[in-house]
Every structure is written in structure tokens, then in C-alpha cells.
FIROLO-975202 format. One record per residue (C-alpha): z, x, y; residue in three letters. Coordinates in pm, 1 decimal. Each point is the difference from the previous one (the first is absolute). Last residue first. Example, Ala and Ser with C-alpha at 12.3 -4.5 7.8 and 13.67 -1.06 7.14 Angstrom:
BEGIN
         c3         c1         c2   residuo
      714.0     1367.0     -106.0       SER
       66.0     -137.0     -344.0       ALA
***
This chain:
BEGIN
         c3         c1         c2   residuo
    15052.3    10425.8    12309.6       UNK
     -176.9     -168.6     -296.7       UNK
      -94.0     -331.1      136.4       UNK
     -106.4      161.6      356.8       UNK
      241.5        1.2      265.0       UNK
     -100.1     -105.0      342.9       UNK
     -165.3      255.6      234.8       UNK
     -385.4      -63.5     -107.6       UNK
       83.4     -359.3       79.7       UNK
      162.4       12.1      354.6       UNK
     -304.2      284.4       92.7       UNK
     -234.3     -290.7     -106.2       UNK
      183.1     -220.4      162.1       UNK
      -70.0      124.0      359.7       UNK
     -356.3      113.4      -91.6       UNK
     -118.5     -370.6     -106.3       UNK
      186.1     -130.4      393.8       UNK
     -213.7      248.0      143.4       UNK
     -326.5      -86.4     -199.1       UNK
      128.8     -364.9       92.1       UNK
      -74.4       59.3      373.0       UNK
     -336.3       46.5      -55.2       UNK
      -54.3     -281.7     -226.3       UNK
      148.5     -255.8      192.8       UNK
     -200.7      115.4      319.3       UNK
     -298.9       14.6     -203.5       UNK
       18.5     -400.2      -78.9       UNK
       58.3     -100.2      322.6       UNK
     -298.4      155.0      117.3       UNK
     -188.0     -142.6     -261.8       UNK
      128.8     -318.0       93.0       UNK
     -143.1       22.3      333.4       UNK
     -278.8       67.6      -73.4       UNK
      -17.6     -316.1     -164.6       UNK
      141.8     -198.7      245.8       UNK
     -288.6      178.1      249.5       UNK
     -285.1     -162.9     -217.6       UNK
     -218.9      152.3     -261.1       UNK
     -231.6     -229.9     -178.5       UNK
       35.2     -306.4     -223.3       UNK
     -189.7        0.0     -359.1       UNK
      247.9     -259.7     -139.3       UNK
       12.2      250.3     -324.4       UNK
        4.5      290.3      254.3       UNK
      304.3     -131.3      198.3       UNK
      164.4      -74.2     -349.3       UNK
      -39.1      368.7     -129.0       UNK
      136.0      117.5      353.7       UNK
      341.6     -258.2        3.8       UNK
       84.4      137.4     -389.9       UNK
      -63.5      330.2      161.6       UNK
      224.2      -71.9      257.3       UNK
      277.7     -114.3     -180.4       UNK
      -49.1      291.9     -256.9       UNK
       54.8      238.0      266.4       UNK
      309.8     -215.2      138.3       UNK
      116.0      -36.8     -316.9       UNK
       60.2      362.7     -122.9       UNK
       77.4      164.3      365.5       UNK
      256.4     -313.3       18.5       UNK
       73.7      110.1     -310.9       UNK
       70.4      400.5       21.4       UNK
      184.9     -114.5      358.6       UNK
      278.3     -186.0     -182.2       UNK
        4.5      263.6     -243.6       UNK
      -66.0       69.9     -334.5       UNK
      212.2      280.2     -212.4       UNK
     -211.6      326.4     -129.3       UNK
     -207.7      -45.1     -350.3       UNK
      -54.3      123.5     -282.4       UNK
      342.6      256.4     -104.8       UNK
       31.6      295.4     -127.0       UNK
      136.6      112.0      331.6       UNK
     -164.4      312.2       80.8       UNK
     -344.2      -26.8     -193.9       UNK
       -7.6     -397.3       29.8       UNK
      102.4      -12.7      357.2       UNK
     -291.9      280.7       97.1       UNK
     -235.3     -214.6     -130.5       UNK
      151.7     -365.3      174.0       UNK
        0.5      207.6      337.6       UNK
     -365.7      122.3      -58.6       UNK
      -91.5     -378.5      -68.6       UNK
      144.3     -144.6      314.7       UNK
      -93.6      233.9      215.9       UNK
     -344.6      -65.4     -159.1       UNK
       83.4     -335.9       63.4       UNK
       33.9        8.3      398.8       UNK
     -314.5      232.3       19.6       UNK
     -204.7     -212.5     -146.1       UNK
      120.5     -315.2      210.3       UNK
      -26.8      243.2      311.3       UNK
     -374.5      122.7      -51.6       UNK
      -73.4     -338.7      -96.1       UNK
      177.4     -154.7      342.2       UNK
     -229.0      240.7      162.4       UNK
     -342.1      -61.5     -156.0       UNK
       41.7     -370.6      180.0       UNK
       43.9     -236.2     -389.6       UNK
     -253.1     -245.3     -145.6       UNK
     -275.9      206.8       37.5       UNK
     -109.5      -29.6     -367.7       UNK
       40.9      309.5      -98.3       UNK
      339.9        9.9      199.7       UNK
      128.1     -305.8     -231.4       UNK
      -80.8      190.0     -295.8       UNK
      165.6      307.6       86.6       UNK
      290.0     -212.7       97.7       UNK
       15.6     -182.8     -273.4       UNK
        1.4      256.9     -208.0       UNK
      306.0      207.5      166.0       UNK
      168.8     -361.2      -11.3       UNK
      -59.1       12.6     -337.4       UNK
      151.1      306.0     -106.9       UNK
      306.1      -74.1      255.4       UNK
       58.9     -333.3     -146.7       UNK
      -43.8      142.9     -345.3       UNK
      259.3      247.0       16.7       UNK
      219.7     -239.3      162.2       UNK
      -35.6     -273.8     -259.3       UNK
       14.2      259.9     -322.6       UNK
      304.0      113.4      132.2       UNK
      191.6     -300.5       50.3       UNK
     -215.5     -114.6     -332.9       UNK
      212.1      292.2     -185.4       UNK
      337.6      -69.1      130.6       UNK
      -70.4     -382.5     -116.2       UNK
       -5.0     -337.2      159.6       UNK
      -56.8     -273.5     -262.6       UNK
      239.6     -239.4      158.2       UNK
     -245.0     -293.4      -51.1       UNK
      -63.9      -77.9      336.1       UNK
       33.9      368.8      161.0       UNK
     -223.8      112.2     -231.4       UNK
     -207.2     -256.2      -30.3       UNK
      -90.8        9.0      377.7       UNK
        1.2      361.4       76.3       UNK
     -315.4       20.4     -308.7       UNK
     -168.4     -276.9      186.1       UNK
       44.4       99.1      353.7       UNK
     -169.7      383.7      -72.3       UNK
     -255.1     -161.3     -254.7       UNK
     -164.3     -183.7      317.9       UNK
     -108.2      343.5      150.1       UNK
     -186.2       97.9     -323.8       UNK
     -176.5     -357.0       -9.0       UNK
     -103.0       28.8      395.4       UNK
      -91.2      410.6     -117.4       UNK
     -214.5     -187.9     -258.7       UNK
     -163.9     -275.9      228.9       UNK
      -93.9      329.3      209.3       UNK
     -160.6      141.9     -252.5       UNK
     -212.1     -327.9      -99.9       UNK
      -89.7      -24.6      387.9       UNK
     -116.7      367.9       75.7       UNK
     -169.7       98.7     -302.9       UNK
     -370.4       55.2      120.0       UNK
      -25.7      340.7     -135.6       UNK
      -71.6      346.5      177.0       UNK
      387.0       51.9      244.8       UNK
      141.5     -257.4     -279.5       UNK
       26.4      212.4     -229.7       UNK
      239.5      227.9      164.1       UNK
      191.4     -367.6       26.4       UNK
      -40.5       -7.8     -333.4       UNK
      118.7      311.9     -124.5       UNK
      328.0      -52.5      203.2       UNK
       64.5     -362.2     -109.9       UNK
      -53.1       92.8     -397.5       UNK
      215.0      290.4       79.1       UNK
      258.4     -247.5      157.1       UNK
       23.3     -241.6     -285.6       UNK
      237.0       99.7     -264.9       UNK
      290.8        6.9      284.1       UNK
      -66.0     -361.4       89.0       UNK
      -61.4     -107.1     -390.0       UNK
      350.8      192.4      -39.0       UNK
      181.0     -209.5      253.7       UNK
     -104.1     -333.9     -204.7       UNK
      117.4      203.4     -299.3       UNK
      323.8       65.3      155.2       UNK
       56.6     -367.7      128.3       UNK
      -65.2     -150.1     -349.7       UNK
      227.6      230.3     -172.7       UNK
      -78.7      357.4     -209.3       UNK
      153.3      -25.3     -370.5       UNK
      325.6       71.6     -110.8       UNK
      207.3      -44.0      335.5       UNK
      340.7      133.7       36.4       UNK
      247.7     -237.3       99.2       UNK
      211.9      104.8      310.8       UNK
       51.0     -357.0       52.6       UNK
     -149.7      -55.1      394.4       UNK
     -151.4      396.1       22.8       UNK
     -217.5      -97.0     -297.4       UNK
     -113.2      306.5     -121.3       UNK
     -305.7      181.1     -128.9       UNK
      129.9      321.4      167.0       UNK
       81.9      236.6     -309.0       UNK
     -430.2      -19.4      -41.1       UNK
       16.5      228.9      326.5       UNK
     -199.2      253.3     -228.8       UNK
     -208.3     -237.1     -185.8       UNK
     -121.9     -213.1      305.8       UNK
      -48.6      335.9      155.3       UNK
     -197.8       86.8     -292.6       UNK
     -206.8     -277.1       -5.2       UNK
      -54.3       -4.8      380.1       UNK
     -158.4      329.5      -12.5       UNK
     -243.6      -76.2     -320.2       UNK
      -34.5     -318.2      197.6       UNK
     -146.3      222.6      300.9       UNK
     -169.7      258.7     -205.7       UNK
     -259.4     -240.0     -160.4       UNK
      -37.5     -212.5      320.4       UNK
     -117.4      350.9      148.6       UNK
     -232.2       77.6     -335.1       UNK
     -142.4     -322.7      -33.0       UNK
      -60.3      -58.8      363.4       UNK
     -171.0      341.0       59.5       UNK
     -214.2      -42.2     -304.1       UNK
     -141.2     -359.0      105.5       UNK
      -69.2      115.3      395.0       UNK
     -375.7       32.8       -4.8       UNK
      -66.2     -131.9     -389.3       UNK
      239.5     -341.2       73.0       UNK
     -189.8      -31.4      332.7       UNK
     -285.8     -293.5      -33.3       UNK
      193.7     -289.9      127.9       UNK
       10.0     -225.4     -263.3       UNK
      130.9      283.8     -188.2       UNK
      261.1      159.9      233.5       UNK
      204.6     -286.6       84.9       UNK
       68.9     -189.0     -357.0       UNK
       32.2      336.9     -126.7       UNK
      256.0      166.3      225.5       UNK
      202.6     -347.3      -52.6       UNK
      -60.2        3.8     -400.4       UNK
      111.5      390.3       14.3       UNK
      332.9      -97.6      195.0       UNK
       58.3     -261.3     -244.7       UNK
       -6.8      263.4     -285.2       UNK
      262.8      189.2      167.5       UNK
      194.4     -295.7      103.0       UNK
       -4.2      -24.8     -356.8       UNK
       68.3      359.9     -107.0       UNK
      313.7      -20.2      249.0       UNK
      160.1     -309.9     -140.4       UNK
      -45.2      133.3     -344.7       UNK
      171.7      321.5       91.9       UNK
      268.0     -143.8      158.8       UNK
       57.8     -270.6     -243.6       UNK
       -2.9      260.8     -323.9       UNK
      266.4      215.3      225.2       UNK
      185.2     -351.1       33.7       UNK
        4.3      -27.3     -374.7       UNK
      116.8      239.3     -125.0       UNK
     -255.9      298.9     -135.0       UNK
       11.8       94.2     -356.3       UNK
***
């Protein structure tokens, strides 16, 4: 029989599953496209938490409070707040290709504003209630990246972003994500160490998307200090693909757990 924590992870995971469907749903009926892109959201969000399930399985060794060392037997508040993030960026890619035809615009964008609030809630309770684990370290990051590459397809759709600073956001992360593969084949391990210059890239991009979702709530145009933000923006990301590179080569030199 399973323990308990694999009967958590797998309950947590049909749920957010099943809440994923009720989302896709509540979008696609009232707007007329659950036949046009119905199959292609059933089958990707289908394959994405089948992903995620194993991975949750796999690193399962990781449910961990790094304060006590006590090993969790069920999934925490702050991982299952991290896991509604990670559970909801096929819904967010299918409907912002939905949103091309259907008059979406403002509901979707409410979501991605409720996506981007689960980041500070799930950091909060951790920290507060000393529920940091191994695995939420490496849920966080790997959802922080997923979402920022959502967010910034979204928030190009929508013109809130110059083409450039997309091109170099997208870029930025898929360094990222190539450098977390290749970690996990070499190293056996999830994730590389942050940096200084990994967060500032983090939280300046999410800084000024947070700044870009309120300028089109308040419906205010483009101004110079804007631009000028964006600028500032890219500059922190391009030089933190350097700094990324740098310790990457520190972490695929360090000894592994069996070597």
C-alpha cells in the first residue's frame, strides 16, 4: 500500500488536475471554443501533471524541512500553493492561443494577475512557518522560470512588452532551462545554485510586469519612464546570462552525491 505522502502527491496532483479542467471550462464554454481547442488542452494538461506526478514521485526523498530535517508525510501549504502555479501554465498557454479568435482578454489576464500573486504567497508561508523544503526550492524555481516564459508570451500578445526585450526574456530562460536539463543528466541533481544576478534577473522581470499589468488596469500609455525601465530591465538580464554560465560550469564541476 502506498504511504502516505505518495497518496498526498498524487491526490494533490489529480486535484489541481481537475481544477485545471474547471478553469479551461469556465473559459472555453461561455466563449464558444471548448470544441476548437478542447482536445489540445485535455491532452497537453494531461501530459503535464502526468510529468509533474512523476517528478513529484521521483524527488519524493526531498519532502523536507531544511529547519528540523523532518520529513514531511503529506505535501505542505506552500508546496501545494506552488503546485496550483505549476498546474496552471497549459491552461495559460491554450488560452492565450485562444485568445487570438475569442474575446478573453480581461478574465485571462485576471488569471495570470492570480498566477503571479501565488509566487509571494507560497514564499510567504514558507519562510513564516518554517515550511521550506528541498523539494519546494525546486518546485519554486522551476515554476518561476515556467511562468515567467508564460507571462511573457502573454504579455507580448498583448503588446505589453518591445519584441526585443521578449526575444531576450525567452532567450534568458531557455538558457536557463537547457542548463537545469543537462544538470539533471550529469549531476543527478534539479537545479544549479541561485545567484545574486539570477534574482535581480528574477525580480526585476517580474517587477516590471507587475508595473505593466497595473499600467493597463489604469489604462495609462507609454511614457519615456517606462521605456526606460525596459531598458533597465534587459540590461539585468543580459548580463545575468553571463553571470548563469559562470556557475553553471562551478556546479557541473562540484562532486555529485555519489562521486
Amino acid at each position: 500500500m502506498a504511504d502516505r505522502l505518495t497518496r498526498s502527491i498524487v491526490a494533490n496532483v489529480a486535484a489541481y488536475f481537475a481544477l485545471q479542467i474547471a478553469l479551461f471550462l469556465a473559459f472555453s464554454i461561455p466563449a464558444g471554443f471548448l470544441g476548437a481547442y478542447g482536445p489540445a488542452f485535455f491532452a497537453l494538461s494531461a501530459a503535464f501533471h502526468l510529468v509533474i506526478l512523476a517528478l513529484l514521485l521521483m524527488f519524493k526523498g526531498d519532502f523536507v524541512k531544511e529547519s528540523t530535517g523532518e520529513r514531511l508525510e503529506r505535501v505542505n501549504l506552500a508546496n501545494t500553493i506552488t503546485l496550483f502555479r505549476v498546474s496552471t501554465l497549459p491552461t495559460l498557454l491554450v488560452l492565450v492561443l485562444a485568445a487570438r479568435d475569442y474575446r478573453i482578454r480581461i478574465p485571462l489576464l485576471a488569471l495570470v494577475v492570480a498566477v503571479f500573486a501565488s509566487d509571494f504567497a507560497d514564499g510567504y508561508i514558507s519562510r513564516s512557518g518554517r515550511e521550506i523544503t528541498k523539494v519546494g526550492r525546486m518546485l519554486d524555481s522551476s515554476s518561476d522560470y515556467s511562468l515567467l516564459i508564460v507571462l511573457t508570451i502573454v504579455f507580448r500578445y498583448f503588446g505589453l512588452i518591445p519584441a526585443w526585450l521578449f526575444v531576450l526574456v525567452i532567450a534568458r530562460l531557455a538558457f536557463q532551462v537547457l542548463l537545469m536539463g543537462i544538470l539533471i543528466l550529469v549531476k543527478r541533481r534539479i537545479e544549479a545554485k541561485t545567484t545574486f544576478l539570477g534574482k535581480a534577473a528574477v525580480a526585476s522581470i517580474m517587477t516590471l510586469y507587475a508595473i505593466e499589468v497595473s499600467r493597463l488596469i489604469l489604462g495609462l500609455g507609454g511614457s519615456a519612464a517606462f521605456a526606460a525601465l525596459e531598458w533597465a530591465v534587459g540590461a539585468v538580464v543580459a548580463v545575468s546570462v553571463a553571470d548563469k554560465a559562470v556557475a553553471f560550469s562551478r556546479s557541473i564541476r562540484e562532486p555529485g552525491p555519489a562521486e
